[in-house]
C-alpha positions as CSV (number, residue, x, y, z in Angstrom):
1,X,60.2,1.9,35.8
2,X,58.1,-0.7,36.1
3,X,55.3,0.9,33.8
4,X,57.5,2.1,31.5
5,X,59.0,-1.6,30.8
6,X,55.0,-2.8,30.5
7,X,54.4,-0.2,27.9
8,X,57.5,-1.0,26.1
9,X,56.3,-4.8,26.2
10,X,52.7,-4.0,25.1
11,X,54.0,-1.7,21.6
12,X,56.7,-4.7,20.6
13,X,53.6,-6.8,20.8
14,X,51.3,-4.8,19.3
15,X,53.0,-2.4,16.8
16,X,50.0,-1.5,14.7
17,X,48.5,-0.3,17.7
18,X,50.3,3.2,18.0
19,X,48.2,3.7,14.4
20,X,45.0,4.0,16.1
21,X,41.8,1.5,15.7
22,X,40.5,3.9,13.3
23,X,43.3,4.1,10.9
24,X,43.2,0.7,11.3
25,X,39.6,0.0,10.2
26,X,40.1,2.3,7.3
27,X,43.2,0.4,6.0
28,X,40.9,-3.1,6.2
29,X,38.0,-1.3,4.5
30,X,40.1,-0.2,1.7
31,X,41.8,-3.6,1.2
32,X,38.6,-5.3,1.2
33,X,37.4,-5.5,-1.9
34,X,33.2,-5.3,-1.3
35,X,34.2,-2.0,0.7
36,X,36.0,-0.1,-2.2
37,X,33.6,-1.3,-4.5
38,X,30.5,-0.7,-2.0
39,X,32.6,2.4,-0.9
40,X,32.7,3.9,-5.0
41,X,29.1,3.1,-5.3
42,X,27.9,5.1,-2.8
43,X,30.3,8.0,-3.2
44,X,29.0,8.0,-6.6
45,X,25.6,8.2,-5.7
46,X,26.3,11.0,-3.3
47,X,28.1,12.9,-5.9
48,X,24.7,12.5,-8.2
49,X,22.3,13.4,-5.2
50,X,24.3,16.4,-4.7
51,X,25.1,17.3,-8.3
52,X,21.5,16.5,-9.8
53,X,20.8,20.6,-10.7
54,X,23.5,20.3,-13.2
55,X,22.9,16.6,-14.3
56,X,20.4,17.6,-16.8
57,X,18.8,21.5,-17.7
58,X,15.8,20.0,-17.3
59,X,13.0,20.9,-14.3
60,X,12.2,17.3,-12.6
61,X,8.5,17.9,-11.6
62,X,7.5,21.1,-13.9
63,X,9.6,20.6,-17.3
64,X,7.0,18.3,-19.1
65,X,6.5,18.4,-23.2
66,X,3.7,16.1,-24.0
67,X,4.9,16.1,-27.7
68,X,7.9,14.1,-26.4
69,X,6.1,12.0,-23.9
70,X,7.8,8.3,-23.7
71,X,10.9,9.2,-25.9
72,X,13.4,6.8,-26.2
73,X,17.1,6.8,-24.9
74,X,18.9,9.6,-27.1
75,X,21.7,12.3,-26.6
76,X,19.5,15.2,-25.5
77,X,17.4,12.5,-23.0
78,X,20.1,10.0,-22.1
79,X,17.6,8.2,-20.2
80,X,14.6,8.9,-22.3
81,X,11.7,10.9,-21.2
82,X,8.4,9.4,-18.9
83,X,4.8,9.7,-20.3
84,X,4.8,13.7,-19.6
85,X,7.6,14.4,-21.4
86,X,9.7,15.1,-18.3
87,X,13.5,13.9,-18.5
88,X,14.3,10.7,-16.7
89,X,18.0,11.3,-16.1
90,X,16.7,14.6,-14.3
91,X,13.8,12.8,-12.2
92,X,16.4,10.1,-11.0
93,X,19.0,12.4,-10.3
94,X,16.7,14.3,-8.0
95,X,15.6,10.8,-6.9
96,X,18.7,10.1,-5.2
97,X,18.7,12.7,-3.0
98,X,14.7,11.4,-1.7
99,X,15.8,7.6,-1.0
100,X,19.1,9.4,0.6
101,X,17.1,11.4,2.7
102,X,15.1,8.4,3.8
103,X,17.7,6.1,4.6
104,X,19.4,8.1,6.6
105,X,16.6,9.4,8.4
106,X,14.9,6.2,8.8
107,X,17.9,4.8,10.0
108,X,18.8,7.8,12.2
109,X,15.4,7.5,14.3
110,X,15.2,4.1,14.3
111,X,18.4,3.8,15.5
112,X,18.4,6.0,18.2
113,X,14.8,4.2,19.5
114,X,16.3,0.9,18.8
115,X,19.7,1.2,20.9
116,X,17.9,3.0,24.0
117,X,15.3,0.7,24.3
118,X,18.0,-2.7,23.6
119,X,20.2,-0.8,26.2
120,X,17.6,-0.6,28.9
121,X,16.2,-4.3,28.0
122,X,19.8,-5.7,28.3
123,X,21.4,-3.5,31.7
124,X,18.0,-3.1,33.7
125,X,16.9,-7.0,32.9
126,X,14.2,-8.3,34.7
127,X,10.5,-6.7,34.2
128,X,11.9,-4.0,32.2
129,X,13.6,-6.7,29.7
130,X,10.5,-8.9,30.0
131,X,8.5,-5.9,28.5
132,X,10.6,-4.3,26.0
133,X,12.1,-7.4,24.4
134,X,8.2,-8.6,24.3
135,X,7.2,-5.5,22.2
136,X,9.9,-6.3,19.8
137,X,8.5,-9.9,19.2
138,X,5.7,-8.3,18.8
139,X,6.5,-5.9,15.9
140,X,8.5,-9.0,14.3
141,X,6.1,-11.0,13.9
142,X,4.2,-8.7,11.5
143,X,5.8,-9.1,8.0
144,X,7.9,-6.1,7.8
145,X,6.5,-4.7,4.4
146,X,3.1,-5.2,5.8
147,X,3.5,-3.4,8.7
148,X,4.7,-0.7,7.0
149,X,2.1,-0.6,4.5
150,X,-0.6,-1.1,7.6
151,X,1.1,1.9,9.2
152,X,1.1,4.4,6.2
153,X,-2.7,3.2,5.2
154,X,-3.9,4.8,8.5
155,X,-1.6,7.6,8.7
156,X,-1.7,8.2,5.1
157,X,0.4,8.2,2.4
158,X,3.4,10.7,2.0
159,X,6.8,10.9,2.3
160,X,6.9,11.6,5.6
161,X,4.5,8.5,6.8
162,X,7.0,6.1,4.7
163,X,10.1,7.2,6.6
164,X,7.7,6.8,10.1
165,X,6.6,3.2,9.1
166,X,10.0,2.1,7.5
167,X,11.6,3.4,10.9
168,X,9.1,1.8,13.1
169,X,9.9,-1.5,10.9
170,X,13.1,-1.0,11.7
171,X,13.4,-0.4,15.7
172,X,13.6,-4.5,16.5
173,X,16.5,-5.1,14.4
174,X,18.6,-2.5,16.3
175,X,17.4,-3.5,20.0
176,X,18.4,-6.8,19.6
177,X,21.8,-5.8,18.4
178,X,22.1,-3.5,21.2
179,X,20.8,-6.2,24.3
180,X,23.1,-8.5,22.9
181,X,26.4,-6.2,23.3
182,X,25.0,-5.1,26.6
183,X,24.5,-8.6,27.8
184,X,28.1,-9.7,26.9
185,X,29.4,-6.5,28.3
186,X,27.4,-5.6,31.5
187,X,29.7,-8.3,33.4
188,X,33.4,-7.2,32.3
189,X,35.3,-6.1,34.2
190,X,35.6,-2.5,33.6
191,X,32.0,-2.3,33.8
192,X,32.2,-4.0,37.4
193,X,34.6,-1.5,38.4
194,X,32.9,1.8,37.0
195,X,30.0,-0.1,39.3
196,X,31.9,-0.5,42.4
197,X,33.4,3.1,42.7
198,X,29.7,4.5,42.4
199,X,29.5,5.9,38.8
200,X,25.4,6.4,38.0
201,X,24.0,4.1,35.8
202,X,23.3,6.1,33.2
203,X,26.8,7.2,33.2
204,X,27.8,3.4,32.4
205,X,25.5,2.6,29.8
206,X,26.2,5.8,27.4
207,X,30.0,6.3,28.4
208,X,31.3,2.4,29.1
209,X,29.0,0.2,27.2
210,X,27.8,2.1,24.3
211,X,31.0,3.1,22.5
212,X,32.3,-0.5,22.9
213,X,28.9,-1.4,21.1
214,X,29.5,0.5,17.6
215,X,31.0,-1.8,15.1
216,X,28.0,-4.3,15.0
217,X,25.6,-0.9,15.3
218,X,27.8,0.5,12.7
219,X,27.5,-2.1,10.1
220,X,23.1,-2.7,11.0
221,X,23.2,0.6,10.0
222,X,25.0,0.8,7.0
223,X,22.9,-1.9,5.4
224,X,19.9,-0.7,7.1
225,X,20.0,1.9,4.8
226,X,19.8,0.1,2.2
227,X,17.0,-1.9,3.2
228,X,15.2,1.2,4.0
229,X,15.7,2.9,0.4
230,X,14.3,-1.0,-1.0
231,X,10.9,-0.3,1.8
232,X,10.4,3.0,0.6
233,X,10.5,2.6,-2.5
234,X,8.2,-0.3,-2.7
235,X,5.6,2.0,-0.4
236,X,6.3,4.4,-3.3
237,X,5.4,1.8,-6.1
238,X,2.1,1.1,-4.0
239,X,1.2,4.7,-3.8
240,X,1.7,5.4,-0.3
241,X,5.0,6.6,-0.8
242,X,6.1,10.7,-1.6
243,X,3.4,11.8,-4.2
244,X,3.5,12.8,-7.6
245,X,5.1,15.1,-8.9
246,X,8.1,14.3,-6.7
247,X,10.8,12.1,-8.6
248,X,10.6,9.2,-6.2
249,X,12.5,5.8,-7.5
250,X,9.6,3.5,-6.8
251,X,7.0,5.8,-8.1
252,X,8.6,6.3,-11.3
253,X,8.3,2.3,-11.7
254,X,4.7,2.4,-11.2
255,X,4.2,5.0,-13.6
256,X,5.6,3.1,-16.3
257,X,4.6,0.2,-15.5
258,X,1.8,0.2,-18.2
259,X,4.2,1.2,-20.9
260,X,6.6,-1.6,-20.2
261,X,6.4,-3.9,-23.3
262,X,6.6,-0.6,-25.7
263,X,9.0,1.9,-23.5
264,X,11.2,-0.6,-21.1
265,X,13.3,2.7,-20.6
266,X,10.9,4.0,-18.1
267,X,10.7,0.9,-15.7
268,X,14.6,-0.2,-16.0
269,X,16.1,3.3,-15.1
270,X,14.6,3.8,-12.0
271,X,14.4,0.1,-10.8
272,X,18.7,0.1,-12.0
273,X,19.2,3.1,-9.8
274,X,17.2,1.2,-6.7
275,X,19.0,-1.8,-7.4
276,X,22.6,-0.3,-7.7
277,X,22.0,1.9,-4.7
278,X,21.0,-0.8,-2.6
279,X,23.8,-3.2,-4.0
280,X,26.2,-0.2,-2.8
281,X,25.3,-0.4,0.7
282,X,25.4,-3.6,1.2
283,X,28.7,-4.3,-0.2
284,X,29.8,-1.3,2.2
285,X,28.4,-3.1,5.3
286,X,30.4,-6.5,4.2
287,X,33.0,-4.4,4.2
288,X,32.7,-2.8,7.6
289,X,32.3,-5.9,8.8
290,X,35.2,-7.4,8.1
291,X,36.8,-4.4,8.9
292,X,35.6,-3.4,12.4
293,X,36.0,-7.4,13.4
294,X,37.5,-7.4,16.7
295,X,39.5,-9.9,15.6
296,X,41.4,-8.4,13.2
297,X,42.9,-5.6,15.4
298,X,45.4,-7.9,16.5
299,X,46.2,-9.2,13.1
């Protein structure tokens, strides 16, 4: 009787709750208006990655027609054609899937590295902390760009490489994130009692703490990705990016680079798509946010 009365107290006080957290998130998302817009941007450029064969009926490495080399913007080539003749709208179309592919990879691996390691530093403490959180300084105190660049110069450039280095970059960022939420959560008291009835710690850290550590890991994530399509693409402008003929964002840039006072067309498409892309995420990760914000489930 008694539990029945406290449930009945605990859904007149919290009626949104019998919704879920998720559904909840989602509504808040939706209502926010940098997550529909960030939301629309990257569906769109999902939609592109995936629809680039039938974007343009044009080959994005092979299809080149020196006769047409550094055409202008016109109905047949919306986006005009690069210094082989190839068609831009094709070559950023199949773009989009490569910077996809390395933000999510790069934020994938990191990541995973970054959350172990921030876990361990943050429940273990002590030595363990000392060492790990030390090897983060240590990566942070490189600039990140030249890290990555120092990373790929000795590996060598490729596609590949750039996701390494960018991920490597990116490890810190997401072990600091996760000490912190282990730190604030190793004393509470579900984690005390888990503690006291003998369950492993192991057991604690991936079952107890780590789900009760997603939003802020959601959200480094979601704008991580951006910032790793904005690293690898500069690595790409460099030349230590993916190599030609591959239809890589910042490669294309460099390419045209020396035709930018007579053909614009073949610097501002692809550096538009970077910049759009990245926008997108970003605006997604103010939105999650806002709407994974502890405070607002009680709203």
């Amino acid at each position: 009787m008694t539990i029945a009365s406290s449930a009945l107290t605990e859904t007149e006080l919290f009626p949104r709750r019998s919704r879920g957290l998720f559904r909840d998130a989602v509504r808040r998302l939706l209502a926010s208006w940098n997550g529909r817009v960030g939301l629309a941007i990257v569906g769109f450029i999902v939609l592109v990655a995936v629809g680039a064969p039938i974007v343009s009926p044009y080959d994005p490495t092979t299809d080149s027609n020196l006769a047409r080399a550094r055409e202008g913007p016109s109905l047949e080539h919306p986006f005009g054609t690069d210094r082989l003749g190839r068609d831009m709208l094709r070559r950023i179309a199949h773009g989009a899937r490569i910077s996809l592919v390395v933000g999510l990879a790069v934020v994938s691996s990191a990541s995973a590295v970054g959350v172990v390691l921030g876990m361990l530093a943050g429940y273990l403490g002590g030595k363990v902390d000392t060492v790990i959180m030390r090897m983060m300084d240590v990566l942070l105190a490189f600039p990140g760009i030249l890290l990555a660049i120092a990373i790929v110069a000795v590996r060598g450039p490729g596609l590949f490489n750039t996701m390494l280095a960018v991920a490597i970059v990116g490890i810190p960022g997401y072990a600091r994130v996760m000490r912190s939420m282990v730190l604030s959560l190793r004393e509470r008291e579900f984690v005390v009692a888990a503690r006291m009835v003998g369950t492993r710690d192991r057991r604690i850290m991936f079952r107890h703490i780590f789900p009760n550590s997603m939003s802020p890991l959601i959200v480094q994530a979601t704008l991580g990705i951006g910032g790793a399509i904005l690293f690898a693409a500069a690595l790409g402008f460099l030349g230590l990016g993916a190599q030609p003929p591959a239809p890589e964002w910042g490669a294309m840039i460099s390419d045209g680079i020396p035709f930018l006072r007579t053909d614009p067309h073949m610097v501002f498409f692809p550096g538009f798509a970077i910049m759009i892309t990245v926008l997108g995420f970003n605006l997604l990760g103010d939105g999650l946010r806002d709407a994974l914000d502890p405070q607002q489930t009680i709203r």
